[in-house]
C-alpha positions as a Markdown table, in Angstrom:
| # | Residue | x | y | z |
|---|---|---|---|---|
| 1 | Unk | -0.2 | -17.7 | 9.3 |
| 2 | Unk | -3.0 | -15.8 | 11.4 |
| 3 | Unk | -1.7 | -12.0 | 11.8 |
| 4 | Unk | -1.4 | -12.5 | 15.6 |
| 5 | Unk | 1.1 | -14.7 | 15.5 |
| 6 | Unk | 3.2 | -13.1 | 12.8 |
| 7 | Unk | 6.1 | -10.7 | 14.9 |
| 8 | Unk | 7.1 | -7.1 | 14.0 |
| 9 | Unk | 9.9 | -7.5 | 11.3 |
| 10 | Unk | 8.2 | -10.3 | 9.4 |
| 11 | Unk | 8.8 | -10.4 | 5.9 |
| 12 | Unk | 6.3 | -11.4 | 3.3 |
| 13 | Unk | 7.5 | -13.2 | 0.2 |
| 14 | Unk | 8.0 | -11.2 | -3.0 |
| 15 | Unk | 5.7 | -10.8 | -5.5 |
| 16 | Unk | 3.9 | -9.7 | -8.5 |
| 17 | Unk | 2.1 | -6.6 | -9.3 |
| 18 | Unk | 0.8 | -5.0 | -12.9 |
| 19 | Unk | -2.3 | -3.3 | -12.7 |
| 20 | Unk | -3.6 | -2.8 | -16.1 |
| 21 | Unk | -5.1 | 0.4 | -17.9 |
| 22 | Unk | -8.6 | -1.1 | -17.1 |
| 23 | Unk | -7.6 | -1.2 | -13.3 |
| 24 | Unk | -6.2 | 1.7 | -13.8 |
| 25 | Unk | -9.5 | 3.6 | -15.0 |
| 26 | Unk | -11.7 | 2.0 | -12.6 |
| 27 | Unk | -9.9 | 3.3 | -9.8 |
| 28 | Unk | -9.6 | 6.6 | -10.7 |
| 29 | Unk | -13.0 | 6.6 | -11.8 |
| 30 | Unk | -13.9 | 5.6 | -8.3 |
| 31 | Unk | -11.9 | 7.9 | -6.5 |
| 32 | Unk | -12.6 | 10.6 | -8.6 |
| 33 | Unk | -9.0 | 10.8 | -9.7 |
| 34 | Unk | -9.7 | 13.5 | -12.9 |
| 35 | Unk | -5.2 | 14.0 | -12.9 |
| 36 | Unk | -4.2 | 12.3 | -15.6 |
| 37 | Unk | -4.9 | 9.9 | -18.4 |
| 38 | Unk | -4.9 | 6.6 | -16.7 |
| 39 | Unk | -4.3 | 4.5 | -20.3 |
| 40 | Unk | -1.0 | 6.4 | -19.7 |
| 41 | Unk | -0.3 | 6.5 | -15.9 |
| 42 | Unk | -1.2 | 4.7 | -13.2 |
| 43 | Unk | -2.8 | 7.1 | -10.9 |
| 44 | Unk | -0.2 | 7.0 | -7.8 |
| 45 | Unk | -2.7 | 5.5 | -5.0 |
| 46 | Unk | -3.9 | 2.8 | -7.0 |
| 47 | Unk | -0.3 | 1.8 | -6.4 |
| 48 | Unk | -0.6 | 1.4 | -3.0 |
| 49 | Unk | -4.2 | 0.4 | -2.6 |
| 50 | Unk | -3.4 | -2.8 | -4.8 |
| 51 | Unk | -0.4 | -3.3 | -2.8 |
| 52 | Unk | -1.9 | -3.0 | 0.8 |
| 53 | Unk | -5.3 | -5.2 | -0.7 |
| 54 | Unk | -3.2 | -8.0 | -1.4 |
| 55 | Unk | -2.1 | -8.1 | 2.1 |
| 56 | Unk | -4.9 | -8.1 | 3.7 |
| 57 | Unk | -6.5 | -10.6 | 1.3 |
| 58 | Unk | -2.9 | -12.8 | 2.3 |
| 59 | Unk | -3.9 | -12.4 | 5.8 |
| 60 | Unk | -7.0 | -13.3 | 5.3 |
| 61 | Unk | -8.5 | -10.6 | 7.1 |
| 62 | Unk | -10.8 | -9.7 | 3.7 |
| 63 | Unk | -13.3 | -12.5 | 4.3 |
| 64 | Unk | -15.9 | -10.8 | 6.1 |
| 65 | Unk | -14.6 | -12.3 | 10.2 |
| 66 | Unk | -13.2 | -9.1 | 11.2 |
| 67 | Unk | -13.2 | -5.0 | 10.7 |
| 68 | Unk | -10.9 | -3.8 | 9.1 |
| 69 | Unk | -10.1 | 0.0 | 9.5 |
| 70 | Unk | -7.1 | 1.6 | 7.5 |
| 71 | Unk | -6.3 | 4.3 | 10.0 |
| 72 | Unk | -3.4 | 5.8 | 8.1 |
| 73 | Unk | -1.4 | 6.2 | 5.3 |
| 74 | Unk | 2.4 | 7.4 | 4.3 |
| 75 | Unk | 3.6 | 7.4 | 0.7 |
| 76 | Unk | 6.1 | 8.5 | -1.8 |
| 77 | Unk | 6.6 | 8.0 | -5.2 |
| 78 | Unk | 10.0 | 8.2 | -7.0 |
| 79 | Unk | 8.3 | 8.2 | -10.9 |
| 80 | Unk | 4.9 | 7.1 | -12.3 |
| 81 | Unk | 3.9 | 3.7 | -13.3 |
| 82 | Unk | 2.2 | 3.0 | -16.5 |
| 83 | Unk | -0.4 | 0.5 | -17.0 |
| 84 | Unk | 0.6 | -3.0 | -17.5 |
| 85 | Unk | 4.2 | -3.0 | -16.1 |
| 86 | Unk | 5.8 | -4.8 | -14.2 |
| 87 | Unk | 6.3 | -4.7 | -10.7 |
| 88 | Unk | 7.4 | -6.5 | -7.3 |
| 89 | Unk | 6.2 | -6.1 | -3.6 |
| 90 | Unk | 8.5 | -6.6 | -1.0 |
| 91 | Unk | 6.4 | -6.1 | 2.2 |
| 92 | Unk | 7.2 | -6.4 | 6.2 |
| 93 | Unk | 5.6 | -5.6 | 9.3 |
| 94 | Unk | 7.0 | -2.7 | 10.7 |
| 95 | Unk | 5.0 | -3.4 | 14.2 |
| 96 | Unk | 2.5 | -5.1 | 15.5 |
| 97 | Unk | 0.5 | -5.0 | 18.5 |
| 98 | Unk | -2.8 | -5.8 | 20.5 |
| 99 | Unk | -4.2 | -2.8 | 22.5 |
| 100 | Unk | -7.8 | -3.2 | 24.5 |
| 101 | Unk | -8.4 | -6.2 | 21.9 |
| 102 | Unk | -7.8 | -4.4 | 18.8 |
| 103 | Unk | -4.3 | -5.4 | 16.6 |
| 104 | Unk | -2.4 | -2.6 | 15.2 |
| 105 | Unk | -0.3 | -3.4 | 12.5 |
| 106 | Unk | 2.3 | -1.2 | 10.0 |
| 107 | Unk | 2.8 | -2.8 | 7.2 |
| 108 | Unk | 5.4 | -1.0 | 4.9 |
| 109 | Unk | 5.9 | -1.9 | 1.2 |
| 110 | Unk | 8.7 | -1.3 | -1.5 |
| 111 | Unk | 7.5 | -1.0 | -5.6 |
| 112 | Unk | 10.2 | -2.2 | -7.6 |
| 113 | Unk | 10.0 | -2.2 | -11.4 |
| 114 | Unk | 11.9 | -4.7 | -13.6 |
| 115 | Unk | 14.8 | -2.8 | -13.7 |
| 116 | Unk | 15.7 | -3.0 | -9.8 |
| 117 | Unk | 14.2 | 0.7 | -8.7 |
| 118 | Unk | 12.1 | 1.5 | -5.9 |
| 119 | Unk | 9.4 | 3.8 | -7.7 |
| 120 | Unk | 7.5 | 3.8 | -4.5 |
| 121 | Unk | 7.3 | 3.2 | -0.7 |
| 122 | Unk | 4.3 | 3.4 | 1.9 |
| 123 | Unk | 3.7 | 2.7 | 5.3 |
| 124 | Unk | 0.1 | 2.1 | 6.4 |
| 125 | Unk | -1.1 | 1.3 | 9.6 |
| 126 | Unk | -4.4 | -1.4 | 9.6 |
| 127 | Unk | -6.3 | -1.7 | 12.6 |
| 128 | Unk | -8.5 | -5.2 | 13.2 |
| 129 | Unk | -11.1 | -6.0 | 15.6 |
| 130 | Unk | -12.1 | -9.3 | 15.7 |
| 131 | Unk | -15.3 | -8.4 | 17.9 |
């Protein structure tokens, strides 16, 4: 369902998320993330970055169309995440909007690991132009 038609409160199904300690590595190595080991943690962002790429792959605003801009960025994080486990999105659109032909969307996301815990939250706002 295009993004414009999708209303503030909109739930996205459930699903999947392990990022391994390849995945792991890469991203710190590209971010410069020198703040742990990541074969034994998941550096925190990566969390949300795979999290909010999904998203906006499921929205299909990755394909090239449209700019993207990720214009902010809340988080917290209850405990670490090691590489390769298991965990589930649970995503919704907290608003969104069209201002002088620009969408503004929220997106907020839950991290929940096999056990039922929320290990982390984040709200990020996306802004698409389609111009």
């Amino acid at each position: 369902m295009p993004l414009q038609d999708l209303e503030s409160g909109h739930e996205f199904p459930a699903e999947p998320l392990v990022i391994t300690a390849d995945e792991a590595a890469a991203y710190a190595s590209a971010v410069g993330d020198t703040s742990a080991n990541p074969i034994e943690r998941v550096p925190s962002m990566a969390v949300i970055a795979a999290g909010l790429s999904r998203f906006i792959k499921h929205l299909g605003l990755a394909d090239g169309t449209v700019e993207v801009v990720h214009a902010s960025q809340e988080a917290s994080f209850n405990r670490a995440v090691t590489p390769g486990e298991q965990l589930e999105i649970r995503a919704s659109l907290k608003s969104n909007t069209e201002r002088r032909g620009s969408r503004f969307t929220t997106v907020e996301m839950a991290f929940i690991d096999g056990a039922g815990a929320q290990v982390a939250e984040a709200s990020s706002l996306i802004v698409v132009n389609a111009s």
